[in-house]
VOTOR-93116 format. One record per residue (C-alpha): residue number from 1; x, z, y. Coordinates in Angstrom, 1 decimal. Each point is the difference from the previous one (the first is absolute). Layout:
N
  resi       x       z       y
   NUM       X       Z       Y
...
This chain:
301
  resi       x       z       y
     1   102.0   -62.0    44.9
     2    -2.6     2.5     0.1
     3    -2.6    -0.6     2.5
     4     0.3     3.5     1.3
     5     3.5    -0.5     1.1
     6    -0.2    -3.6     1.3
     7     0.0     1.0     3.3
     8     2.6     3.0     0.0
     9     3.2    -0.3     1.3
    10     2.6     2.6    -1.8
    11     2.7    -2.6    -1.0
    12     2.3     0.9    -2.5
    13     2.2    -1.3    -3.0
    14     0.5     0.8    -3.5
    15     3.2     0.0    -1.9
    16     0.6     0.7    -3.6
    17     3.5     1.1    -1.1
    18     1.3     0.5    -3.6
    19     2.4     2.6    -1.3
    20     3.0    -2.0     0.3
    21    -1.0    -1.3     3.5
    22     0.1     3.5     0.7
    23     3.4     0.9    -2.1
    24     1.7    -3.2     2.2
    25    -1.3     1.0     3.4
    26     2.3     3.0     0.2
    27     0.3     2.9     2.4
    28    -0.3    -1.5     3.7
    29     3.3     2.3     1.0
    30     2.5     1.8    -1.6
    31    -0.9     3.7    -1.0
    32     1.2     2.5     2.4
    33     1.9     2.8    -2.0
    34    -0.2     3.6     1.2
    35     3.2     0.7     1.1
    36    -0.1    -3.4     2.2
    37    -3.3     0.9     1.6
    38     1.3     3.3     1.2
    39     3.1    -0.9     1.3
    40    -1.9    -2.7     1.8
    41    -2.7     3.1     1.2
    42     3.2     1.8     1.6
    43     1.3    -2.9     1.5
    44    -3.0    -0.6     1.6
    45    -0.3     4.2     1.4
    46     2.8    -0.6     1.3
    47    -0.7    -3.2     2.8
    48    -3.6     1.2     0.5
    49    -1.0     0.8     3.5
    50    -1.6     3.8     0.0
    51    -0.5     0.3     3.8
    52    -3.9    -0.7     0.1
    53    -0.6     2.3    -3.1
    54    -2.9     2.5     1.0
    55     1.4     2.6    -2.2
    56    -2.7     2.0     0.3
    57    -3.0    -2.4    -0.7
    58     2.3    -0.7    -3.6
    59     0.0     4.3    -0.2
    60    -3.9    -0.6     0.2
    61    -0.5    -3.0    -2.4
    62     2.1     2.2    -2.5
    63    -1.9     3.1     0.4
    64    -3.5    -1.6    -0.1
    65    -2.5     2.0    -2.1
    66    -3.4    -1.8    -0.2
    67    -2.6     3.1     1.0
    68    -2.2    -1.1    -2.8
    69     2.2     0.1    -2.8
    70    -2.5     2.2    -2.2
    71    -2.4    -3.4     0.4
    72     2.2    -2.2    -1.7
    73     0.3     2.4    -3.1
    74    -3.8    -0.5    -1.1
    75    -2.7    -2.5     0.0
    76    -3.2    -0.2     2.7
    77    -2.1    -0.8    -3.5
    78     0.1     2.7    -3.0
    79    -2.2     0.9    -2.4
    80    -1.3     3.6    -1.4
    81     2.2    -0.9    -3.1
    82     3.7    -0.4     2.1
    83    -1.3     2.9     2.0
    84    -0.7     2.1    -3.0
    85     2.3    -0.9    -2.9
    86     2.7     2.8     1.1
    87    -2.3     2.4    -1.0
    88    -0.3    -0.7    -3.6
    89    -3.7     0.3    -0.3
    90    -0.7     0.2    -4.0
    91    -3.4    -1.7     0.5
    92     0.9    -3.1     1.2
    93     3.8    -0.2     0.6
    94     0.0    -1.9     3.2
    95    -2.3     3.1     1.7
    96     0.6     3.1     1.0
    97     0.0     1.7     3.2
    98    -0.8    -0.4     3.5
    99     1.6     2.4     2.5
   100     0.0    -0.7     3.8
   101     3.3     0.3     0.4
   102     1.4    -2.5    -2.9
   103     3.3     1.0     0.5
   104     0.2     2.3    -3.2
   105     0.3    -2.9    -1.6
   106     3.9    -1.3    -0.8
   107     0.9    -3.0     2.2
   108    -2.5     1.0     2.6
   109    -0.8    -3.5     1.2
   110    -0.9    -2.8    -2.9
   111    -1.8     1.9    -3.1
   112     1.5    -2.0    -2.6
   113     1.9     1.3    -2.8
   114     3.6    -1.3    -0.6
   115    -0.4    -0.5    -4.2
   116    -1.2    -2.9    -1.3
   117    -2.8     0.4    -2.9
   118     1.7    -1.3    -3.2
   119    -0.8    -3.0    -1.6
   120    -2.5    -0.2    -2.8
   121     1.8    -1.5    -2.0
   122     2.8     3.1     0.4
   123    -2.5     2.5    -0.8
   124     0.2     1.3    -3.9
   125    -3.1     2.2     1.0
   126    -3.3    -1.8     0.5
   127    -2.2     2.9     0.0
   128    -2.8     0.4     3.0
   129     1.3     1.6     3.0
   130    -1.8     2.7     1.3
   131    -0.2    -2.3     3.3
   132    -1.2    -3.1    -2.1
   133    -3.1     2.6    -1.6
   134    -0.3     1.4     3.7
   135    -1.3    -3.3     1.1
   136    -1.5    -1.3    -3.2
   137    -2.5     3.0     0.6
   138    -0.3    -0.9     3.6
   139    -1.2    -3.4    -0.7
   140    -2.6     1.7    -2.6
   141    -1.2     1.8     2.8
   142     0.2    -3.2     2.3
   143    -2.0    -2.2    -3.2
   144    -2.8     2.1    -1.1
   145    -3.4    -0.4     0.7
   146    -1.4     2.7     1.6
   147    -3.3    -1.3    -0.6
   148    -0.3     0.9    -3.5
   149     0.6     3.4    -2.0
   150     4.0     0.7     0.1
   151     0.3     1.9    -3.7
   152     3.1    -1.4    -2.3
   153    -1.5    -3.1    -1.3
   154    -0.5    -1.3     3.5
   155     3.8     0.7     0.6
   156     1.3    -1.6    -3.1
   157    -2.1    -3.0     1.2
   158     1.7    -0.1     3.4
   159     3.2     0.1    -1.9
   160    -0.1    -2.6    -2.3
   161    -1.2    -2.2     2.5
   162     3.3     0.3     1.9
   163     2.0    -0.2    -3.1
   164    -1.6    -3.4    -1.0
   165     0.2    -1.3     3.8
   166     3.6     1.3    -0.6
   167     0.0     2.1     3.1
   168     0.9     3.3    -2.0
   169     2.8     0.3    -2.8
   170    -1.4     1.1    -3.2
   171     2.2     2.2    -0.2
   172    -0.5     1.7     3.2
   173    -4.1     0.0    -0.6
   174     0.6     1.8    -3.1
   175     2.3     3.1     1.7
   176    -3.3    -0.1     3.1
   177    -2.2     3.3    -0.6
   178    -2.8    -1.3     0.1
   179    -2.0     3.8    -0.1
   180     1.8     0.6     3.8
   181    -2.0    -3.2     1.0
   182    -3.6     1.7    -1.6
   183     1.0     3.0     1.3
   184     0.8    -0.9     3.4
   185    -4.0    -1.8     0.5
   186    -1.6     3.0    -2.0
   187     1.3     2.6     2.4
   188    -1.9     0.9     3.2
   189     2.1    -2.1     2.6
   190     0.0    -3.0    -2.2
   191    -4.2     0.2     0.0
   192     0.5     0.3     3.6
   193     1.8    -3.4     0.1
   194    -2.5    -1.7    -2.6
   195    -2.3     1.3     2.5
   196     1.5    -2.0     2.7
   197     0.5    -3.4    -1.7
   198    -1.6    -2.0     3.2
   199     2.8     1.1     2.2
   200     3.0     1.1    -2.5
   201     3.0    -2.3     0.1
   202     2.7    -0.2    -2.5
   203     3.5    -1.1     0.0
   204     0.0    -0.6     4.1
   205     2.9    -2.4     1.4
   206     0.9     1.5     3.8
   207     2.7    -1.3     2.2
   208     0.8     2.7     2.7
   209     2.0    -0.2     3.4
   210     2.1     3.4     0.9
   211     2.4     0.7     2.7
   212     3.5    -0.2    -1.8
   213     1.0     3.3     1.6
   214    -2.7     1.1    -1.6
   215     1.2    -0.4    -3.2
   216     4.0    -0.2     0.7
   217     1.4     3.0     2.0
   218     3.3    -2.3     1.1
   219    -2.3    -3.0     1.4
   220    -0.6     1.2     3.9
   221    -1.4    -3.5     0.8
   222    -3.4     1.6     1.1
   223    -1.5    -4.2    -0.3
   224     1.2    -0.7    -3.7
   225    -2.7     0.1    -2.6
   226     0.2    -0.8    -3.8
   227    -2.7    -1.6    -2.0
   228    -1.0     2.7    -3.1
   229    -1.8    -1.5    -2.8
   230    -1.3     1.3    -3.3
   231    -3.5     0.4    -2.0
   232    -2.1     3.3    -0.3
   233    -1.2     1.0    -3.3
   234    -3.8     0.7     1.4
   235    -2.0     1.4     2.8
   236    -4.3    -0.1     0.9
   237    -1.5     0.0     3.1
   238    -3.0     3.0     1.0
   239    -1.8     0.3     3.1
   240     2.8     3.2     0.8
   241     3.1    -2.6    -0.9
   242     2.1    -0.8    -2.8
   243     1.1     1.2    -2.6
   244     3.0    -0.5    -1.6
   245     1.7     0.1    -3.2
   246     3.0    -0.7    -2.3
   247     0.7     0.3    -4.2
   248     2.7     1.5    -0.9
   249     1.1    -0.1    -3.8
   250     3.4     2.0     0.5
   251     0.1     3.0    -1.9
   252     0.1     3.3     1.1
   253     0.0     3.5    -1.4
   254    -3.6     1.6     1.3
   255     1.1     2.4     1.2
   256    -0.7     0.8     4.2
   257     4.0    -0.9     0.9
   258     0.0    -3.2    -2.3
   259    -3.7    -1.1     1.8
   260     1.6     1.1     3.5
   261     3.5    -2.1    -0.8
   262    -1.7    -3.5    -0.8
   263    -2.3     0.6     3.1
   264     3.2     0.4     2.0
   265     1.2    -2.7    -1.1
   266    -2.9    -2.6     0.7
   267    -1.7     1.9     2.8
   268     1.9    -2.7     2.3
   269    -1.1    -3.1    -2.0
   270    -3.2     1.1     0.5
   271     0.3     0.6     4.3
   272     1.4    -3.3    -0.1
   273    -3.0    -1.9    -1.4
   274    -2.5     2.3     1.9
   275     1.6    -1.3     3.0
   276    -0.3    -3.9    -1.3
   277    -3.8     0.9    -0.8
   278    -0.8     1.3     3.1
   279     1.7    -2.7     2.4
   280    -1.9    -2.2    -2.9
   281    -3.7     0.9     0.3
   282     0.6     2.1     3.2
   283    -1.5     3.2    -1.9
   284     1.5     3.3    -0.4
   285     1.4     0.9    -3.5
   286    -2.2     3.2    -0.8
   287     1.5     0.7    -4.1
   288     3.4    -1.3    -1.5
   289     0.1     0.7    -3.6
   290     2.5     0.3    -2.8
   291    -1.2    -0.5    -3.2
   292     2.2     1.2    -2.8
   293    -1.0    -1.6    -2.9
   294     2.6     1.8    -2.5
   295    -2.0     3.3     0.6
   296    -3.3    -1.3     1.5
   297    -0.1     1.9     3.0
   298    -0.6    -1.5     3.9
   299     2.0     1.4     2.2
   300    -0.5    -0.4     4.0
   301     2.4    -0.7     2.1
C-alpha cells in the first residue's frame, strides 16, 4: 500500500468481468415494448388521484422563461478574434471590427462562425493566405530590432531567422513585402516611434472586463460582465499620453472613399484597445493610428 493512503478510509472493491461474463449476465428484466408501456401509461391516467393538482403552479412550471436567456447563448470569456471574425477582416482573418452595439453581427450573442476550416490535408491549394502574410508581417514588425538601421538587409535577416526557428513558412516569407516594412520606419510616424523606443511596446496582451449589456443589446442583466481578451499591435507612452497604433496590410484603392472604408471598418478595434490601455496604465489615449502599409499612409482615427 502506498504510504499516502495507509490511513484513508474509502473502501471499495474491484471486479473484472470478460466478454462472455457479460454476454451470460443478460438483461436484469424483460424489455418493455412500446405498445405495452403505453397501455400501461393509460391504465395508470386512469386510477390516478387528480384532486391535490395545483393546476396553476403546473400552468407556471410550463410557461417558465428563464429572464436571462440571452446569457446562456454566449460565454463570460471571449477574445478580440470570436468577437471580430464576423467581420472578415483581410489583414488578419480573426479581426475586424468593434462597434458598441455588437449586434450587427449574425447570431448576436457567441461570435463564432458555424464552418469548420478544412482540413489540410483536403486542401489542393497551399498557397499563402492573405491572413497567413497578414501575420507573418506582423511578427516582422513584432521581431525587428529597432536598435539598428531598418533598410532591406536587416529585414531579410529577421526573416530568415524565423524561417530557420520554423516560426514562418517559407513560403509565406517569400509572398511578405518586405519594402512596406522599410517604408513604414522611414516615414515620419515611424521616426516618431524609433524615437520612443524606451517606452514603445509591441504586440500587447490585454484582458478587459465590459458590462455584457454593453456589448449585447438583448442581455438587461445590468451586473453581467464578460472577460475580452486580445493583443494590440503597438502603442508609446509621452508625457501628454499614449499613443496608439495598428498595421494594416489589406489593400485598398487610395483613393479618399477606399482610405475612409477600411477606417470604418477598424475605427472600433481601435476604441476597444484604447479603452484596455487606459484602464491599463490609467493614462488617456491622446493618438490612435492606422497604418496602411499597402499605400504607406497613417491615418488617425
Amino acid at each position: 500500500m502506498l504510504p499516502d493512503l495507509k490511513d484513508d478510509e474509502t473502501q471499495f472493491e474491484l471486479h473484472f468481468y470478460s466478454a462472455d461474463d457479460l454476454v451470460n449476465m443478460g438483461p436484469r428484466s424483460k424489455p418493455t415494448t412500446g405498445k405495452i408501456w403505453l397501455q400501461d401509461l393509460k391504465k395508470q391516467v386512469k386510477s390516478a388521484d387528480y384532486t391535490d393538482v395545483n393546476v396553476d403552479e403546473i400552468d407556471q412550471l410550463m410557461a417558465f422563461r428563464y429572464q436571462h436567456q440571452a446569457e446562456t447563448q454566449t460565454t463570460a470569456y471571449q477574445s478580440v478574434s470570436e468577437i471580430k471574425r464576423l467581420f472578415e477582416d483581410p489583414d488578419l482573418k480573426q479581426l475586424g471590427d468593434f462597434q458598441p452595439n455588437w449586434q450587427t453581427a449574425q447570431g448576436g450573442n457567441r461570435f463564432v462562425t458555424h464552418d469548420l476550416a478544412q482540413p489540410d490535408f483536403m486542401q489542393t491549394i497551399n498557397a499563402p493566405t492573405s491572413a497567413e502574410i497578414g501575420t507573418a508581417t506582423h511578427l516582422i514588425f513584432q521581431e525587428i530590432d529597432l536598435a539598428q538601421p531598418i533598410d532591406l538587409k536587416t529585414v531579410q535577416a529577421v526573416i530568415d531567422r524565423l524561417v530557420d526557428q520554423k516560426v514562418m513558412q517559407p513560403a509565406v516569407a517569400e509572398r511578405i513585402k518586405q519594402d512596406q516594412v522599410v517604408n513604414f520606419f522611414k516615414s515620419e510616424f515611424g521616426q516618431t516611434i524609433l524615437q520612443h523606443q524606451d517606452s514603445l511596446k509591441r504586440e500587447t496582451p490585454f484582458s478587459l472586463l465590459l458590462p455584457a449589456k454593453d456589448a449585447f443589446t438583448t442581455v438587461d442583466d445590468a451586473d453581467a460582465k464578460i472577460l475580452i481578451h486580445g493583443i494590440i499591435d503597438g502603442y508609446f507612452v509621452t508625457e501628454d499620453g499614449i499613443t496608439l497604433f495598428d498595421y494594416k496590410t489589406d489593400y485598398l484603392q487610395p483613393t479618399e472613399a477606399g482610405i475612409e472604408k477600411v477606417k470604418h471598418r477598424y475605427e472600433g478595434q481601435l476604441r476597444l484597445y484604447a479603452l484596455a490601455l487606459e484602464k491599463m496604465l490609467q493614462k488617456p489615449v491622446r493618438n490612435q493610428y492606422l497604418y496602411l502599409l499597402s499605400i504607406d499612409q497613417l491615418v488617425q482615427v
